[in-house]
N, C-alpha and C positions, 0 to 999 in steps of 0.2 A: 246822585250828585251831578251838577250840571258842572262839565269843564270849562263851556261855553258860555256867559248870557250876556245876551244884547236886550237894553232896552232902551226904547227911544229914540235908536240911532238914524241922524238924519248926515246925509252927504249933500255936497251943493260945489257946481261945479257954474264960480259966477252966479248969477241971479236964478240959476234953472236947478229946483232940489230934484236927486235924482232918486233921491232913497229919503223917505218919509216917515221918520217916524216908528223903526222898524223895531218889536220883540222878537226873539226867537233865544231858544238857548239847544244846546246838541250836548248829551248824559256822555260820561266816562265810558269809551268803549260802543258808542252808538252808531249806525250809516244812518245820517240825515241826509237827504236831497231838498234841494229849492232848484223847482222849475220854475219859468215863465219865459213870455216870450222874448224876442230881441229888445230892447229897448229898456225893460222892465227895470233894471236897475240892480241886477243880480252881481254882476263884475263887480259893480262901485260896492257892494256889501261887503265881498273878499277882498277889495282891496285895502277897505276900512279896516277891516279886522287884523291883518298883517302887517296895519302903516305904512302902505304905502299909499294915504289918499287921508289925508286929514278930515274927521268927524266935525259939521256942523253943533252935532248938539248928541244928548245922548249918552252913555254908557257901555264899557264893552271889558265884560271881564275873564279873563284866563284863568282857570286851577285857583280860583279864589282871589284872583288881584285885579285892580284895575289896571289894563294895559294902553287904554287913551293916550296918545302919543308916545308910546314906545317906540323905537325905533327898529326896522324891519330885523336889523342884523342880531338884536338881541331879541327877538320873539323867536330866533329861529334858535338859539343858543337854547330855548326855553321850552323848544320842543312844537313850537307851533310853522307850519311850512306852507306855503302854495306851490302848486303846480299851476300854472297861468294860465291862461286860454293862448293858442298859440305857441304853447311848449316852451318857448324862451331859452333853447338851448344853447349851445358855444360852437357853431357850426366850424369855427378853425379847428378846433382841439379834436383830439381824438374820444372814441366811445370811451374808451378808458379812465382819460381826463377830464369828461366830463363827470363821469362818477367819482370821483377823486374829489373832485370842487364840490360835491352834496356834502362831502366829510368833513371842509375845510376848519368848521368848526370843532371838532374833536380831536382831542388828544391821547386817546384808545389805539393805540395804533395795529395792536394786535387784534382787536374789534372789528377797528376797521376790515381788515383783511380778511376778517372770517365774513364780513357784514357785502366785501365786494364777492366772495367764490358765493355767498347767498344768491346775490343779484344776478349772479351769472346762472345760478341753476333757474330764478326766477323769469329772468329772461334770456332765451337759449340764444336769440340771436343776436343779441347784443353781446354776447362770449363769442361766439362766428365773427364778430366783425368788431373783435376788440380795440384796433389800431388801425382802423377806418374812422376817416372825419367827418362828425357826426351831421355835417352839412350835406352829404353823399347818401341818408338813409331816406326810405320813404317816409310817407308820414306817419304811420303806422310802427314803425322802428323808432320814429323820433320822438315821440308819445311813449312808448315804453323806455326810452333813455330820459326823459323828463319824471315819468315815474319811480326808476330805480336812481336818480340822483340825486330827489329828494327823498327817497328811502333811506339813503346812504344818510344824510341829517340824524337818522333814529327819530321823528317825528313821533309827537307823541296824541297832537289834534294835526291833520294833513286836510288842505282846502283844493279841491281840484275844479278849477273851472271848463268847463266842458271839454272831456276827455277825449268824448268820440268824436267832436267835430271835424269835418274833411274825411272821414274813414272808410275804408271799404264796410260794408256789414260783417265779413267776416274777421277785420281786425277791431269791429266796435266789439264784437262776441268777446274775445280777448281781454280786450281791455276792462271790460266788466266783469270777466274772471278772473281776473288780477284784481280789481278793488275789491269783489266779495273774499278772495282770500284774505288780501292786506285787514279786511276788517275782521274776518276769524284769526287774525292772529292778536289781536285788541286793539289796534291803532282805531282811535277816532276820524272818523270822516263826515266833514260836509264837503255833499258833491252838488257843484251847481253844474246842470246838465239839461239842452233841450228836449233830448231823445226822452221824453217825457214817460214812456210808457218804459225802458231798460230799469232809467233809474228809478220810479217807483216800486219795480221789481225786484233791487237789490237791498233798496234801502228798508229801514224801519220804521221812522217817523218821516215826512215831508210837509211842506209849504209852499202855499203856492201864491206867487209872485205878479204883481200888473199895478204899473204906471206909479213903481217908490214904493208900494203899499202890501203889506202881507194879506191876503183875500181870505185868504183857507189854507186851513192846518190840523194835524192829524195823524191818525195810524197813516202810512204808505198804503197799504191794502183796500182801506177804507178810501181815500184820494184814489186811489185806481179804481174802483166802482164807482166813485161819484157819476151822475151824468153831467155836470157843468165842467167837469175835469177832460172826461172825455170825448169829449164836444170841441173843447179849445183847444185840447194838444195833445187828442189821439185821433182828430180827424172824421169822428163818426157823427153822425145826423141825432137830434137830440128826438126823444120817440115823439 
């Protein structure tokens, strides 16, 4: 059963479409990845998808319903979340209160509580620097405070757009052992991510993205042997 499927979906920002036409759909419990490179039009997918970026044309449905102009606050009531590029986190507030703010919508209180000492075992160092302002953390800490406060939501399809970006190598490692967990526990993922060669690594199915248009699609493993895959965005000379 698809949680996800888009089809059609066009974005246009002014007279310039940035997203053509697009199908894809991501199964109950799946890691999908969409690479492509900058430009490609990957953001404006997630952004569609979560309402924050109104759909020229097209179709976009959740858990069986059409959600086309939903509004962001009730997609997220409904189990569907982003993680942004950029992280978008609340640099006044404390590590604590930003995790607090993933929950805002639930009324579980004792949930919550079990769901925040989770987040703390999930990430150790955001419990070290619980009442430090999340402004103060590297970017590496601030990425995992973006991940564990939309955890806190209880996400049921979770959209992360490029996790690793700006990261040392050793807190991109991290961070993609964080998403393969998050997805052995069942939460749904599409992760749109450059590091082309991680995320086909983690994920199951992938597509791959250039100029609005879905090119190629497929097993992940099958896309990471492509030669026209790894040519474009693993950097190797084509034989």
């Amino acid at each position: 059963m698809s949680l996800l499927e888009v089809k059609g979906l066009e974005v246009r920002y002014g007279g310039i479409r940035a997203v053509k036409g697009v199908d894809l759909a991501v199964g109950e419990g799946e890691l999908v990845c969409l690479i492509g490179a900058n430009g490609a039009g990957k953001t404006s997918i997630l952004k569609a998808l979560c309402g924050m970026q109104p759909s020229a044309a097209g179709t976009v449905s959740y858990a069986g319903k059409p959600i086309n102009g939903v509004p962001s606050f009730r997609l997220v009531r409904d189990g569907l979340v982003l993680v942004p590029e950029g992280r978008g986190i609340f640099g006044q507030l404390t590590v604590a209160e930003n995790l607090a703010m993933g929950a805002f919508a639930r009324n579980d209180s004792g949930e919550v509580a079990r769901d925040l000492k989770r987040m703390q075992g999930l990430f150790p160092r955001l419990a070290e620097r619980s009442g430090q302002s999340a402004g103060t953390l590297s970017g590496g800490e601030q990425q995992m405070l973006a991940l564990g406060r939309a955890l806190m939501s209880k996400p049921r399809l979770l959209l992360l757009d490029e996790p690793s970006m700006g990261l040392a190598p050793l807190m991109v490692a991290k961070i993609f052992e964080v998403v393969r967990r998050i997805a052995s526990e069942g939460v749904t993922i599409l992760l749109v991510e450059q590091n082309a060669r991680m995320a086909l690594e983690a994920a199951s199915r992938a597509y791959v993205m250039e100029s609005g248009s879905i090119t190629l699609a497929g097993d992940a493993k099958d896309l990471l042997a492509d030669p026209r895959v790894r040519e474009a965005y693993l950097g190797e000379e084509a034989a």
